[in-house]
Every structure is written in C-alpha cells, then in structure tokens.
C-alpha positions in Angstrom: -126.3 -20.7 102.7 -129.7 -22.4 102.2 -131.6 -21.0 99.3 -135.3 -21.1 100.9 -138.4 -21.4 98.5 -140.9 -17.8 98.9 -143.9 -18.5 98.2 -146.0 -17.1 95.3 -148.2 -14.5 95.7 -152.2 -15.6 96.2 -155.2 -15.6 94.2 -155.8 -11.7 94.8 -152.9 -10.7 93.4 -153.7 -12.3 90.3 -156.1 -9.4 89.3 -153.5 -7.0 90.4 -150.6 -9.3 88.2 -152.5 -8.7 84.9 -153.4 -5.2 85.6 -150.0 -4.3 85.8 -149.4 -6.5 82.7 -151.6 -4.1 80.7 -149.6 -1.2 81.5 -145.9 -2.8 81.1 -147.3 -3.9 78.0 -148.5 -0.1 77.3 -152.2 -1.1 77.3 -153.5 1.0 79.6 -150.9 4.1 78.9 -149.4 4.6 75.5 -146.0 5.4 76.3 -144.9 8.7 76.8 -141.2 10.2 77.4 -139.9 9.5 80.5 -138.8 13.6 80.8 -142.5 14.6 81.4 -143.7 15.0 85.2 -146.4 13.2 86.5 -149.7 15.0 86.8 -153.1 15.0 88.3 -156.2 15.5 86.6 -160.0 14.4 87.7 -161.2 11.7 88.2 -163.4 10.3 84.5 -167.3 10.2 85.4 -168.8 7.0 86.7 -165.4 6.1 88.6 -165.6 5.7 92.2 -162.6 7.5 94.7 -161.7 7.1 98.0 -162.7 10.5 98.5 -165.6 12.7 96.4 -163.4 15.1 94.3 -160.0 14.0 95.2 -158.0 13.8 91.8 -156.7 10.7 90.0 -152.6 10.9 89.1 -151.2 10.3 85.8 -147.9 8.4 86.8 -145.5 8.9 84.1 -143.5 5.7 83.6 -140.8 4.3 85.8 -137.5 2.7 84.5 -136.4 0.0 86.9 -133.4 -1.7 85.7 -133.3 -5.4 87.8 -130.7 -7.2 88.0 -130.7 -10.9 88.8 -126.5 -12.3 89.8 -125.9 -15.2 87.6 -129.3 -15.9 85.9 -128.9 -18.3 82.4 -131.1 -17.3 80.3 -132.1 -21.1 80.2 -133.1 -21.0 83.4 -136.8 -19.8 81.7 -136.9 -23.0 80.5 -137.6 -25.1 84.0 -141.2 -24.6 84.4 -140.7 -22.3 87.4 -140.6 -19.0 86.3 -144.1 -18.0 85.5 -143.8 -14.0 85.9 -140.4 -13.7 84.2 -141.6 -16.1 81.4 -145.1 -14.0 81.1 -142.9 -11.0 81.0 -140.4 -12.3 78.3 -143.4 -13.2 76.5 -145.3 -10.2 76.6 -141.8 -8.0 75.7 -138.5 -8.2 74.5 -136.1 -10.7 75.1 -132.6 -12.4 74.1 -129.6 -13.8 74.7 -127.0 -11.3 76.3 -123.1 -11.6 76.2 -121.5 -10.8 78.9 -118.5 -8.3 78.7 -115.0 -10.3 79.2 -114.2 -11.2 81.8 -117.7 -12.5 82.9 -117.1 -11.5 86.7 -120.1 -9.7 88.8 -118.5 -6.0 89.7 -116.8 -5.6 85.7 -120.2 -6.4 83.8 -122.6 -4.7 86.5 -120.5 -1.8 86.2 -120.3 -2.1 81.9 -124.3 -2.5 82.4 -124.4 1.0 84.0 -121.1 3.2 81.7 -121.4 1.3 78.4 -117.9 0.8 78.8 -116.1 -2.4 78.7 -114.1 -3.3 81.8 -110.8 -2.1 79.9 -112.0 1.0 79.8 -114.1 1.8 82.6 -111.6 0.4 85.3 -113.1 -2.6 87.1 -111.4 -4.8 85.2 -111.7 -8.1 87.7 -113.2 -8.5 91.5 -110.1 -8.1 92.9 -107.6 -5.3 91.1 -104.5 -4.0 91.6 -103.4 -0.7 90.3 -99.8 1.1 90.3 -101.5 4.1 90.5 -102.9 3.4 94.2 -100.1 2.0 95.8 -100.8 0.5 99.2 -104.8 -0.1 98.2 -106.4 -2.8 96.6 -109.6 -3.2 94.8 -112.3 -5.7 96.7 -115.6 -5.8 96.3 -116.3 -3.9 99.3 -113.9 -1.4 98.1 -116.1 2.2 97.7 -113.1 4.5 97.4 -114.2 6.5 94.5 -110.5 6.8 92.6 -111.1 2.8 91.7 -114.8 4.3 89.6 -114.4 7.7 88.5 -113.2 6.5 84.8 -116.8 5.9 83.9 -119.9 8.0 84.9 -122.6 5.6 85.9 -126.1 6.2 84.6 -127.5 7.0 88.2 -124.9 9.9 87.7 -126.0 10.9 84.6 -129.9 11.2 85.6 -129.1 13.0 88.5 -127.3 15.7 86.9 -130.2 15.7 84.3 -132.9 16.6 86.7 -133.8 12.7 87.3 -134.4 11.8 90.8 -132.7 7.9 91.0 -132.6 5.5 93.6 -130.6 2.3 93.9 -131.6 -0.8 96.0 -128.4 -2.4 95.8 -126.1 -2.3 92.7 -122.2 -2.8 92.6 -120.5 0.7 92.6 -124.0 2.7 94.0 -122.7 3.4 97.3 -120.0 4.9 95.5 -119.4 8.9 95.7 -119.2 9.2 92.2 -116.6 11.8 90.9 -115.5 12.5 94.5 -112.4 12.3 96.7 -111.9 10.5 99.5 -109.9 11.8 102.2 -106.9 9.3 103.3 -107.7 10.4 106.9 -110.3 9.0 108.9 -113.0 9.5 109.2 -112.3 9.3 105.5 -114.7 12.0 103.8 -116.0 12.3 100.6 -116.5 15.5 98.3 -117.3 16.4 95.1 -119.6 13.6 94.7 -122.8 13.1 93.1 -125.0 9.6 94.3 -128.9 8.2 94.2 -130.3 10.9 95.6 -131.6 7.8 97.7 -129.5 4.6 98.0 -129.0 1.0 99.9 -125.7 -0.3 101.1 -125.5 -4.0 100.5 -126.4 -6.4 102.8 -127.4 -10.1 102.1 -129.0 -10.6 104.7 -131.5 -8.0 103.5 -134.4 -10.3 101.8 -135.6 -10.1 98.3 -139.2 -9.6 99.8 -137.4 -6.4 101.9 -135.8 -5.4 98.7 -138.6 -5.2 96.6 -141.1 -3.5 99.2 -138.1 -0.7 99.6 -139.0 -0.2 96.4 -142.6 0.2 96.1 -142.4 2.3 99.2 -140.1 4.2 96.8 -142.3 4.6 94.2 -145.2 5.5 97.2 -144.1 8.5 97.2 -145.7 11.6 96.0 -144.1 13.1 92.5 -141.8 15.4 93.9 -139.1 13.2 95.5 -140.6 9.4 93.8 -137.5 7.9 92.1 -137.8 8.2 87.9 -135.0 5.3 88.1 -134.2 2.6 90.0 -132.2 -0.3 90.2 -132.8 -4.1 91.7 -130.6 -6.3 92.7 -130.7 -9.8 93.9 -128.0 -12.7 94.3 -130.0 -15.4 95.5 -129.4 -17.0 92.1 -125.3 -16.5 91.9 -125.3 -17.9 95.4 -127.0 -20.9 94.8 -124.9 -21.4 91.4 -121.9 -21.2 92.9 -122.4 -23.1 95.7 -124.0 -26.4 93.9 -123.8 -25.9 90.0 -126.2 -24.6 87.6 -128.0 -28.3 86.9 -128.6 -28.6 90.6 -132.2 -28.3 92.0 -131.3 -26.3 94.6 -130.6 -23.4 92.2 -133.8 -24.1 90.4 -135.4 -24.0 93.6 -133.0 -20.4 94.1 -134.9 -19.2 90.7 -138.3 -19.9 91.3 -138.2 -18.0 94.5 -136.8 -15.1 92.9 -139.1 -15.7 89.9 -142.1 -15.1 93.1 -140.0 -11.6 93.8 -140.5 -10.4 90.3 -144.2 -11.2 90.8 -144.7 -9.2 94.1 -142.9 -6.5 92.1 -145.4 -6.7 89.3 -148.1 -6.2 91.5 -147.2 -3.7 93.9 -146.8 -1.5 90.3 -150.4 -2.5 89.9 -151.7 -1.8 93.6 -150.0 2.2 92.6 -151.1 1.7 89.1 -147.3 3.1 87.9 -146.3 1.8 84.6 -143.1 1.0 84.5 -140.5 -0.2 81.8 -138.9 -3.1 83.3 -135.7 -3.9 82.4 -134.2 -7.2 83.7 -131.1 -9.0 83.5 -127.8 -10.9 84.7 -124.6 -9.8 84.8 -123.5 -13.3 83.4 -124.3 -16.9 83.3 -122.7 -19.8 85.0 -120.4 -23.0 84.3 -120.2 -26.3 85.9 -117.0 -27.1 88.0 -115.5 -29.3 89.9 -112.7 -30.3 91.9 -111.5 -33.0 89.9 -111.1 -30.3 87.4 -108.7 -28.0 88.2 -105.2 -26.6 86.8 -102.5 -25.9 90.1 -100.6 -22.8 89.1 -97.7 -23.8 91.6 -97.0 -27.1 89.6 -96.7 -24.8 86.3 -95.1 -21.4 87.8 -92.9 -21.3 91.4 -94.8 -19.5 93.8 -91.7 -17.8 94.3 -92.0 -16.1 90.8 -95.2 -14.6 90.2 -98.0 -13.4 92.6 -101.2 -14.6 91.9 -103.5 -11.7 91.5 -106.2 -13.8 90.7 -107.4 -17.2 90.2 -110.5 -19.1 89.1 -111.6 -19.7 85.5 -109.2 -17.4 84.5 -106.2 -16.0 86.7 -103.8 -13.3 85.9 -100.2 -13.3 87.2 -97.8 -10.6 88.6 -93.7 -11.5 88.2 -91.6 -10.7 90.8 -88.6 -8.8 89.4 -86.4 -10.0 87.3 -88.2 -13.7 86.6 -90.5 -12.3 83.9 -88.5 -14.7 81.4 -88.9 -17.4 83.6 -92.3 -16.7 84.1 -93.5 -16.4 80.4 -91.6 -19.4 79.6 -93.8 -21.5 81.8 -96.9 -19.8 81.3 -96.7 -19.5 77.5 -96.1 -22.8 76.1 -99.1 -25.5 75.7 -101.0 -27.0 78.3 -104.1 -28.8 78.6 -107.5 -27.1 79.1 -105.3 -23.5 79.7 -104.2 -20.6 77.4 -102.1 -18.4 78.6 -101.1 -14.9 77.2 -98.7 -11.9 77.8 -101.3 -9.0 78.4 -100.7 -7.2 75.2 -101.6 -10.8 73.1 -104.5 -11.2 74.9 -107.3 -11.8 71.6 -108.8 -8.5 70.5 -112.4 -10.4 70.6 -111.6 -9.8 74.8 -111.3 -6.3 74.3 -109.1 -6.6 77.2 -105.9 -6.1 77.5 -105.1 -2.1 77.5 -105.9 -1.2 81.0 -102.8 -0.1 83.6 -104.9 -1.9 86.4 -104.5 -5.6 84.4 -101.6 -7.6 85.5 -99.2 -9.0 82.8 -100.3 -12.5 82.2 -103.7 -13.9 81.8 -105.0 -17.7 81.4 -108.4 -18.3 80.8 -109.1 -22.4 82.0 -111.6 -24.2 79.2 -115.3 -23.4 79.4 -116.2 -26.9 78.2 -114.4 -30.6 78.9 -115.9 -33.8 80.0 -118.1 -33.1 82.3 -118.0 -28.8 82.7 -115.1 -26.2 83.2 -111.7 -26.1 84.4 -111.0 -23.9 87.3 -107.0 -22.3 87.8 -106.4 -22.4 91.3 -103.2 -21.4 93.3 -102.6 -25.3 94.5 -104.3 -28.1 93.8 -108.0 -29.1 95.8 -107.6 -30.6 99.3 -111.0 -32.2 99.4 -112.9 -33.2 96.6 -115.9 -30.5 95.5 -118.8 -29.7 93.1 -120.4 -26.0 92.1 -120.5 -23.2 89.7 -118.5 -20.5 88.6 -118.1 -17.6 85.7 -115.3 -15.3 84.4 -114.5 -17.4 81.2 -114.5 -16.8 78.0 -117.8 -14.2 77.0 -118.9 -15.3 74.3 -119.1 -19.5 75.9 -122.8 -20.4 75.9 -122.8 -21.0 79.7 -121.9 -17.6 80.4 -124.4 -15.6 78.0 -126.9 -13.5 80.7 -131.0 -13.4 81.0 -132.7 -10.1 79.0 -136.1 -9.2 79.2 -137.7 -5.8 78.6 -141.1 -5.1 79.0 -143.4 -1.9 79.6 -144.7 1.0 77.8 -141.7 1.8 75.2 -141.2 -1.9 74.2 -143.3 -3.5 71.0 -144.3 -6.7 72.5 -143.6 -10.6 71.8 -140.4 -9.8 70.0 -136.8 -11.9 70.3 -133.7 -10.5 69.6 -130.4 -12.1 68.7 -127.4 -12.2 70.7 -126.3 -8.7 71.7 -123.5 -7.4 74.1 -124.3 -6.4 77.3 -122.6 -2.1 76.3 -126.0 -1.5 74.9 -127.8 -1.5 77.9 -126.6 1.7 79.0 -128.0 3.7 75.7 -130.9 2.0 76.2 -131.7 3.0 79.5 -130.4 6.6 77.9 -133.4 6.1 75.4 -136.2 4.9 78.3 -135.1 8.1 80.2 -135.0 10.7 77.4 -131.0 11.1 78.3 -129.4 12.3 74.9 -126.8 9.8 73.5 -123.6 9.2 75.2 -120.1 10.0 74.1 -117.5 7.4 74.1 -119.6 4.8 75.1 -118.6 0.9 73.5 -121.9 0.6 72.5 -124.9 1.7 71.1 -128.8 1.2 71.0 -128.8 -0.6 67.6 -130.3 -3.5 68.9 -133.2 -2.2 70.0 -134.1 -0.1 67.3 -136.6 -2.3 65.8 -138.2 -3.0 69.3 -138.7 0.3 70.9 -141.6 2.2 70.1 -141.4 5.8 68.9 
C-alpha cells in the first residue's frame, strides 16, 4: 500500500479550526452532562439568521471516541501534527499502556469493556477456543459467541437511551448479546448494535470516514448520534509495512493528523461541542528479518501447532508430546521466554482464559538494532518493518492519549495509565453510572475532569 499525503485544510478553515477549539476547550459552552437533550431557544438580539425568527440550537456535547491503529505517542514529536499537538495542548494528555498482548482486536475491544483480554475473550487476532469446535477467531470473524463475555460501551448507551454510531471499530458490526444461527443465511437475534454502524472497509478514505461523521452529527436531535467512534489504520499500515523511524509513516501521520483537522472543523461549521477522545490501541517496534527466532529449529513441527507467531507466539501440543514440548520451549534461549500458560507473569494479567493455548513466548522488545520477531521458519528473503504484541509495558508499545472538549480542565499531563480506564471514562463523559466488574477505573482522570 502507498500511504498518500492529504492535504491540509485551507486558510478558511482556520476560522472555523479555532472556533471549534473554543468549544472543545469549553469556552464557548461550559460543560454540561451528556444525559441532557439538545434544545432550541431564540436567537440573542443583534445576531443575524438565515431566516428572521428561525431558532438557534443548543447542541449538547458529543463524545467521539477516535481511534488512531498504531500511533506512538512520539509521533507528536515530528513537527507534523499540528491539530493533534494543538489538541494535546489545549487538553489532556499522556502516555497509555496497552493491555498485554498489545495486538489491535484485544486492546480495541479492552478500550470499549474495561476488561483485559483475559477476561473479555479476544485474547489474540487469531483464537482458538474448545468451546467452538470447528470455528476459529479472525479478524473478520463477527459471530457474536467469540464477544458476548464483555458488553461494549456502544451496548451499554444504547440500552441507556443513548443513540451511538460507529464508523469502524473492531467488534461494532458485532450483534452484541445475540445468536447466530449455524444455518445460512446465518441470522442473528437477541442482539443490540449502533443503532447506526459501518462495516470495515480500507478502502473507505479517512476524508469518507470523517465526513460519515459529520453527516452524522447533521442530523436533527432526534436520531444525531450522542456517541461515536473513529477509526483509522493508515498509521498501523504504514508501521508495519516500513518501521516506525521510516518517513513514510511520518508521512502516514501527518495525513491523518490533516483528518483530525477536517474533523475539528466540520464540529465548528455545526457549532457541536464535542469531547474528543483520541487514542491508539498500541504503539509499534522495529523489526527485521535478520532478527528472527524459527520455532521449527526449537520445537518439531510435528509437536505443537503454532497458534500464533510474531513478537510473541503461543503453541498448541499434539497429544501426548506436551513433555517434549515444554522441555524445548522452557529452557533458555536467546532474545525468547517461554512459559507454560499458568506461569505466565501476573504483571500480563494473562494467562486464565480457556481460549489461550498452553505455551507462550514473548521475543525481546529491544536488541541491537529493534525487536525479535518468532516466526514458524526462518525468513526466505531478507526484510525491514514494524510490529506490536510484546511485552505492554515496553516503551515502543505505550499508545497516543489526548482528551479535549468541554468536561476536560485544559493543558494538563498525566502519567502513564492503562488503557481499562478508558471505558469508565467514556461512562463519566456520557453520564453512564459506574460499571461492575470492570479492570479499571476512572482514577486517572479525576483530577482532570471538570465537575
């Protein structure tokens, strides 16, 4: 894929750019509970309308939660993110650790449960689970038995009263709560979804996804969207395909960085206030080919399936070699650790679910030069890029975090936090009571939210 430059927007919508800044920044609209409908009222005296008499509406805030695949929070730091950087300035904002492992569908999905993958089910990109025999998890996999372990916030506002709608998020175009019929043409019921919602498609630009929603947010009160998600991969893409350092993926940032700004001012051109809250899922590593563990020169193919491989990779014995198999696994090797799925380091928190396999070895986050990558056999052609899933708390995986609107005290930093308290903060911004059972809590934004 080539990662194209978009250009920024033009001098007028610089006005419009820092008139939405004033009311992110609560400004122009003191911030006001999310629960409360919008309303109309007339327009003040002296104020020119379209039309004599016709009323001006109050928008009550918007939560859009955006999510930007594989975004360090570093990449601030390259002079090409003028909107994100305004934004970060003008908010809240602060290193965020991934959940382990730092893989797109787990930690998108943690973002939106507060649940860490062991509990909430998509524990990797690709899963098996003894309890679905025949199936496998993918990431095109929308079968609703893989998701139901964890209610997703969309879920939860819709059943609140909250109208929500999702352009693109891993686990949206899920029936949530549903069944799916094994015959075709596969039904679901029993569900609850974004009462509206996008199926992913790349090909769909990050210009088309953020005009779906302003055209969203268009709408008059009765069926405009309270929540809404973002989503773009241009970032992740670009990582993976030439490495984090590469100016390619710089070039990938800014023109999502341009996104961001056409966002910003299509909330102006409505004048909605919005709390925006914007993030990765994780960061990214270095790799290369010349880096790389082969599995089959450690374990015989003929022992163990390889569930999954990368910076970490968790194994599968065939019968009756499990002795064999931890033998080879578990003793020393260079720039691996390897663990029996009930030793896996309580730090992961990682290690209880059915759906994990019974080995797992996490490669090395840092050596000369970047990470180790596992891999089933060893490269046949020499190659350079990115990847993540290693250990959470490595600097190369921490995530972007920046929160800015109406409920947020502005020009604040925050320390380190893990990525389970996003979802009671988006309970907070949507006047959801607390969740039950949830891995994490709002603590770290205490002292940044207004009251």
């Amino acid at each position: 894929m080539t990662v194209k430059p978009i250009a920024s927007p033009g001098a007028p919508a610089v006005a419009l750019l820092a008139a939405t800044l004033a009311l992110l920044s609560g400004c122009a609209y003191p911030y006001r509970p999310p629960a409360l409908s919008p309303v109309t009222q007339p327009a003040p005296a002296g104020v020119s309308l379209p039309r004599a008499g016709a009323p001006v509406e109050l928008r009550a805030p918007v939560t859009i939660l955006v999510s930007i695949d594989g975004f360090r929070p570093d990449y601030l730091d390259r002079g090409v993110t003028p909107h994100l950087s305004r934004l970060a300035a003008g908010g809240v904002t602060g290193p965020m650790r991934p959940s382990f492992p730092s893989k797109t569908f787990p930690n998108h999905w943690t973002i939106v449960t507060g649940k860490v993958p062991d509990h909430h089910g998509i524990t990797a990109n690709n899963i098996d689970d003894p309890a679905l025999p025949g199936d496998a998890f993918t990431m095109a996999n929308d079968d609703p038995a893989w998701w139901n372990a964890a209610e997703p916030i969309w879920v939860t506002a819709e059943k609140a009263g909250i109208r929500t709608a999702t352009m693109f998020w891993p686990g949206s175009n899920v029936g949530w709560g549903g069944t799916r019929a094994k015959e075709w043409p596969h039904v679901v019921t029993g569900a609850t979804r974004p009462s509206d919602w996008q199926q992913f498609n790349e090909d769909l630009t990050s210009a088309q996804r953020v005009a779906a929603v302003i055209d969203w947010l268009r709408r008059p009160a009765a069926t405009r969207p309270r929540f809404v998600t973002l989503y773009f991969d241009a970032v992740d893409t670009a990582g993976h395909q030439f490495g984090p350092y590469d100016p390619r993926t710089t070039q990938a940032v800014a023109g999502v960085d341009a996104q961001i700004g056409a966002l910003v001012t299509g909330l102006a051109g409505l004048e909605q206030p919005a709390n925006l809250v914007i993030l990765a899922d994780h960061g990214m590593a270095a790799t290369s080919s010349a880096r790389t563990i082969a599995l089959d020169t450690i374990v015989p193919p003929a022992d163990a399936r390889v569930v999954e491989a990368g910076p970490y990779a968790t194994l599968e014995p065939a019968p009756g070699r499990e002795a064999a198999v931890a033998a080879a696994l578990l003793r020393p090797h260079p720039h691996m650790t390897c663990w029996r799925k009930a030793h896996i380091p309580t730090r992961f928190r990682y290690g209880t679910n059915p759906r994990i396999p019974p080995f797992l070895c996490l490669a090395d986050d840092r050596g000369t030069g970047g990470a180790w990558v596992i891999a089933k056999t060893a490269p046949t052609r020499p190659s350079i890029g990115g990847n993540h899933g290693y250990d959470n708390d490595a600097a190369d995986m921490r995530a972007l975090f920046i929160a800015n609107g109406p409920a947020f005290v502005a020009g604040r930093r925050i320390g380190t936090f893990d990525n389970v308290a996003v979802a009671p903060l988006l309970r907070d911004l949507l006047g959801l009571p607390a969740g039950t059972g949830l891995d994490g809590d709002d603590g770290a934004f205490r002292d940044v939210l207004k009251r």
